[in-house]
N, C-alpha and C positions, 0 to 999 in steps of 0.2 A: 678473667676478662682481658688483662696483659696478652696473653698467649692467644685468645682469638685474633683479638685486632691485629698482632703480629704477623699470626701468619695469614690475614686476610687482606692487608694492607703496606704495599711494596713502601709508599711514603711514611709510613708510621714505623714500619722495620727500619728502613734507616735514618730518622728519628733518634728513634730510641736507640741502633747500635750507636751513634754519635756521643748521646746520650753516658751511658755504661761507659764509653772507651775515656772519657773527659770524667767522669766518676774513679775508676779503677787508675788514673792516672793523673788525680788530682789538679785537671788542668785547669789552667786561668780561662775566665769565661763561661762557665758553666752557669747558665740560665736557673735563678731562683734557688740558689744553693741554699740561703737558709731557710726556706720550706724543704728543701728535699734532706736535709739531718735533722727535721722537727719531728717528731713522737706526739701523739696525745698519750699523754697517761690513765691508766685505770688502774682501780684497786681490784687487785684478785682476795677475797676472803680466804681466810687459811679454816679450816672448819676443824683444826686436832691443834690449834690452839688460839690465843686471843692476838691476832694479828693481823697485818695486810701485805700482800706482795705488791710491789708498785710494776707493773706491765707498761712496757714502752711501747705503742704499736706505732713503726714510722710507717714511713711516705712510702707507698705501695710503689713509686718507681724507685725507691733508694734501696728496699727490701730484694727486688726482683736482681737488681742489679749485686747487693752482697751475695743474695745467692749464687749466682752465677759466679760472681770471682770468687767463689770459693770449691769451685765445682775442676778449680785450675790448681789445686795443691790436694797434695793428699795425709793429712793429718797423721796417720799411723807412722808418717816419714819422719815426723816434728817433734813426734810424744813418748814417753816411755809408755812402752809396753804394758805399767800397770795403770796408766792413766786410759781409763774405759770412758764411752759415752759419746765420743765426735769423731765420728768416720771410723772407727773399729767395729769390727764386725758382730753384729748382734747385741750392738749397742752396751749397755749396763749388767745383760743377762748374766755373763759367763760370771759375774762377781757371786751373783744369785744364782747360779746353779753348784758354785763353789762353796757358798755356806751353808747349801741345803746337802750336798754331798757331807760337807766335815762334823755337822752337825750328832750325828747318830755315834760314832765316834767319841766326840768329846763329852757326849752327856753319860756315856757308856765306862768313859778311862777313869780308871782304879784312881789315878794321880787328878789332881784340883786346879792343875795349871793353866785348863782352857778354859777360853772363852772371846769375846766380842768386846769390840771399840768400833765407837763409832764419832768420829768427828765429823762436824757439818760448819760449816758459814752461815754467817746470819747477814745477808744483804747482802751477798758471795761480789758480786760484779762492783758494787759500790764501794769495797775494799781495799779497790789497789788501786795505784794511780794512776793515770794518765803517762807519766812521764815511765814508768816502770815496763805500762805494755808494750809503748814504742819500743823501748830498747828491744825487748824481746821479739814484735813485731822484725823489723831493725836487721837482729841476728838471727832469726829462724829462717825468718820469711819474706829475704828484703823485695818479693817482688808484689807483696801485699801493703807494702808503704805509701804508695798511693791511695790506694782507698782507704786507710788507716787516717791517712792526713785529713781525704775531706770531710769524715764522716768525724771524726774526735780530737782537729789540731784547733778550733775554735767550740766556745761555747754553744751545744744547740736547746731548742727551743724545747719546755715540755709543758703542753695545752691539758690542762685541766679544767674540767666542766664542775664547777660548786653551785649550787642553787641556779643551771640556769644559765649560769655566765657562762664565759668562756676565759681561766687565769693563765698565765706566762709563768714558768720560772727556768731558769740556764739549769742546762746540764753542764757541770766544767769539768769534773773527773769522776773517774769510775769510768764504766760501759753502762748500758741498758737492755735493763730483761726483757727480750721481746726482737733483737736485734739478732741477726743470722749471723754476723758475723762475732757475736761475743763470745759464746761456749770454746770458740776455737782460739780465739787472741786471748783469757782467759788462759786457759787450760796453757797456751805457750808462757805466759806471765805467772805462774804456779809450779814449770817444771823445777826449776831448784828446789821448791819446798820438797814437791815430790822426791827427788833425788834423795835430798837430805833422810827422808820419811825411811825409804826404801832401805838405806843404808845403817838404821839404828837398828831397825828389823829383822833386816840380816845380819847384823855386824861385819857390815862391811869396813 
């Protein structure tokens, strides 16, 4: 609905460009700031085991606008090479078309030495802190520290509906699942682990 009114309305275009440019550059004065980093939360059911993913859905003009500044770096440039999934090509695939290839292989070899690891995060974005991603924001990407500032340098809001009501609680650190901008400031805030990963593996 963003993109209709945009491109059907010249005073709403520049609006919202005002808007985006005082976002992505964390300017002073930016109208209703803490509705525009508030999220409601919802529980996603996990159905393959007994759990909940908590889903951030923010402010449809804060989301419009991460989008967009992220539409201005190109991830492949930030990440190692084995780190799949944001802005490489074919997403997650090539990991998946790489263990269905080595597969037939390894069930087949005379020697017992193969097989599979799988590590995973349990609340992946809720793991690292706030001050950690900076940095890395920081030195990767210093031209993504503005919208980095207004979206996670103060606590925001996250609306939960329990019986009916409508509850409050701060987000202070971490990111939030549901945010466009997290998979990316993530993923730069985990390249040393990567690194490190990369290098016991190969013996580097």
């Amino acid at each position: 609905m963003l993109k209709v009114v945009y491109t059907s309305s010249t005073e709403f275009a520049a609006m919202f460009d005002a808007l985006a440019m005082g976002i992505a550059n964390d300017a002073d004065g930016v109208p209703l700031r803490s509705w525009l980093i508030a999220s409601r939360l919802l529980p996603l059911f996990k159905n393959y085991c007994d759990g909940l993913r908590p889903i951030a859905i923010g402010e449809a003009f804060g989301r419009a606008v991460a989008r967009w500044v992220l539409t201005s770096v190109n991830p492949e440039a930030h990440l190692l090479p084995e780190q799949f999934g944001v802005g490489s090509p074919g997403g997650v695939e090539p990991i998946v078309f790489s263990v269905n290839d080595s597969v037939p292989d390894m069930v087949h070899s005379d020697n017992d030495t193969g097989g599979f690891m799988q590590i995973d995060f349990s609340n992946a974005y809720n793991t690292i802190s706030r001050k950690v991603l900076a940095e890395a924001v920081c030195s990767e990407t210093p031209s993504l520290r503005g919208i980095f500032r207004f979206f996670y340098n103060t606590p925001s809001a996250l609306l939960v509906q329990v019986d009916g009501k409508m509850s409050c609680m701060l987000s202070a650190e971490g990111g939030r699942q549901g945010d466009p901008l997290m998979p990316f400031f993530f993923s730069l805030a985990i390249k040393p682990l990567g690194r490190e990963v990369c290098c016991v593996i190969c013996g580097c």
